[in-house]
C-alpha positions, 0 to 999 in steps of 0.5 A: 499842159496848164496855163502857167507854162513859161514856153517863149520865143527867143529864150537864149537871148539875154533880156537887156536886149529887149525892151519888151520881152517876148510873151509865153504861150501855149496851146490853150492860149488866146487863138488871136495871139497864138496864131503869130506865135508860131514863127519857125516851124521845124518840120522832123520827119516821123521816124526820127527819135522825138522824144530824145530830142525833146528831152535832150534839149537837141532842138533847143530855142525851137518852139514849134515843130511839125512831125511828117507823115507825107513826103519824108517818110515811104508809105510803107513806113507809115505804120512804123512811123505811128508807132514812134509818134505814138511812143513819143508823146507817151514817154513825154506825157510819163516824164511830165508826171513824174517831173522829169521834163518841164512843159516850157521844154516842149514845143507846140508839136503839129502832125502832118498827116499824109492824107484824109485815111492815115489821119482818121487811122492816126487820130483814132490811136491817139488817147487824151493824154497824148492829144493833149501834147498835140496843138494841132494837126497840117493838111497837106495838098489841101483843096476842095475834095480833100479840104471838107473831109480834113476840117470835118474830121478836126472838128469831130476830133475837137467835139469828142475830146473836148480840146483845144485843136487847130488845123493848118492847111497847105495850099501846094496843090496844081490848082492853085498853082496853075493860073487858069484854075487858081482863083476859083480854087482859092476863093472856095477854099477861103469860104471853106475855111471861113466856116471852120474859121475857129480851128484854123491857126495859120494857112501855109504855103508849099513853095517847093510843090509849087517849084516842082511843077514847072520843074524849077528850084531857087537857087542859093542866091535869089529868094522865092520871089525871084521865080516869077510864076511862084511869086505871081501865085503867093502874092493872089494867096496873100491878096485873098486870104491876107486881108487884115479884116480876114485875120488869117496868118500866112506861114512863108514856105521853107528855105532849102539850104541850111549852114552853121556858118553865119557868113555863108551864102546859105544863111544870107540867102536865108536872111534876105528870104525872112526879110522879104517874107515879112514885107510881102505879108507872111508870119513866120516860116517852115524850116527844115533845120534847128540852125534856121529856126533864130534867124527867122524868130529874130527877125519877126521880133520889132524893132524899137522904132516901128512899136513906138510908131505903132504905139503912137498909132493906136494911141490916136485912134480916136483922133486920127490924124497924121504926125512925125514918126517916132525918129522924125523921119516919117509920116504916120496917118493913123487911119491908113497904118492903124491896122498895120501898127496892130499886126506890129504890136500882136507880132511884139506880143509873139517875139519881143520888141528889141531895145533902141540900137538893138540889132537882128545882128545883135540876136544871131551872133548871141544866140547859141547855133544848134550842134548836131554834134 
């Protein structure tokens, strides 16, 4: 895949609804602003037929997705799984040859593997064509006995094909859900990770692993943070590995309840989710089908009011101070905002700033829901 790839976010929406349109990308792009660049992340399962759905443009306005080797898939089915995957990235990479496909079609494609041996056995198939079409591989359950073995296999993998490869840890495992063990476990993983910082593209969270511990599920009507005990652990994730001067970016776990209906509690559930998501310091989210995917791309991207705000922010670093905000209705100190403005304006890069009276409103009723049918 080459630089010139026209990839973005948001690609059903018309231009006249963004003062700044969202920025293209690919995996070779700069790590700093691909690491925001993820947003919805569609997780299929690896038995499904990828590469039609690709081709096809069945999930178009998606940008990122992630094929499943852990828990959707039965273990004996895993070799049957490779063997699509494989099939899968070799029909893409033969219909970029002949013109058959355009890059900007094809998603940011990650591998969740299914433990430390299925991801050497998986990884040792792959050929350098196919890793090419590869951004980055998810570790699932990771902790401090399955964690050094997942970072040091990436980085021999990255060493030995000479590209660009990124791993993406999820923190789901007992040890970090229950209280009494949590933060040791954490703050090893963070010094673990911390050396491997440059393979890491975004830490991600299992809020339905965590959930099943306490064999509790949110219902359609009340976000992850309505359940105490979930909410207690995401927000020590976040205070550890969410601190600006850290620059790791923390991907919201998956709302479970999807619907074609813009009106349905399903998607206002999910609406309320995204927004909370974003105020409690997460980027992005996993989803688990094509329809959530705009939802939460839209509501990542900014509005108006906060770029020009953030703007103005970083405009007077050098002379600090506090002023009125964009619409005069706020104070902005630019020493205590100045690393917020930043992440607004990385987040502008990634998905766009919406022109001024521009709604998410606006982008879901635009945009084109996935049909199955």
């Amino acid at each position: 895949m080459g630089e010139g790839v026209s990839m973005r976010h948001l690609k059903s929406i018309s231009s006249e609804k963004f003062y700044k349109e969202p920025m293209s990308f690919n995996k070779y792009s700069n790590k700093d602003l691909l690491k925001y660049d993820i947003g919805s992340n569609l997780y299929m399962n690896a038995l499904m037929d990828i590469y039609n759905k690709i081709k096809l443009r069945k999930i178009k306005d998606i940008t990122t997705i992630t094929i499943c080797f852990e828990d959707s898939i039965k273990e004996s089915d895993i070799d049957k799984g490779e063997i699509n995957v494989l099939k899968a990235l070799d029909n893409i990479h033969e219909d970029l040859v002949r013109g058959e496909i355009n890059e900007d079609n094809i998603p940011l494609i990650f591998i969740r593997v299914r433990s430390n041996y299925q991801f050497i056995k998986f990884s040792s198939k792959l050929s350098k064509d196919q890793l090419k079409l590869i951004t980055g591989f998810i570790f699932p359950k990771f902790n401090k006995i399955n964690g050094p073995q997942y970072l040091e296999h990436l980085n021999r993998i990255r060493n030995e094909y000479d590209d660009k490869i990124y791993g993406m840890p999820i923190l789901e495992s007992e040890e970090i859900i229950y209280k009494e063990k949590r933060m040791k476990e954490i703050l090893y993983l963070r010094n673990l990770i911390d050396e491997y910082k440059d393979l890491i593209l975004n830490i991600r969270v299992g809020g339905t692993d965590f959930s099943s511990k306490f064999g509790l599920r949110r219902s359609v009507n009340n976000s992850i943070y309505d359940i105490g005990v979930i909410n207690d652990c995401l927000c020590d994730i976040v205070n550890i590995f969410g601190r600006y001067k850290e620059e790791y970016i923390i991907s919201a776990p998956v709302w479970e309840y999807f619907s074609y209906d813009i009106n349905s509690k399903e998607v206002k559930g999910l609406i309320k989710e995204i927004k909370l998501d974003k105020e409690n310091g997460f980027s992005g989210k996993t989803i688990i089908h094509p329809t959530q995917g705009i939802y939460v791309n839209s509501i990542y991207s900014v509005n108006y009011e906060d770029y020009m705000d953030a703007i103005n922010i970083l405009n007077h670093k050098e002379v600090g101070g506090v002023f009125k905000g964009y619409s005069n209705n706020k104070m902005n100190e630019v020493s205590p905002h100045y690393n917020w403005a930043r992440r607004i304006c990385n987040r502008a890069n990634a998905f766009g700033v919406l022109n001024n009276k521009v709604s998410y409103n606006n982008l879901f009723h635009e945009a084109r829901i996935y049909d199955e049918n």
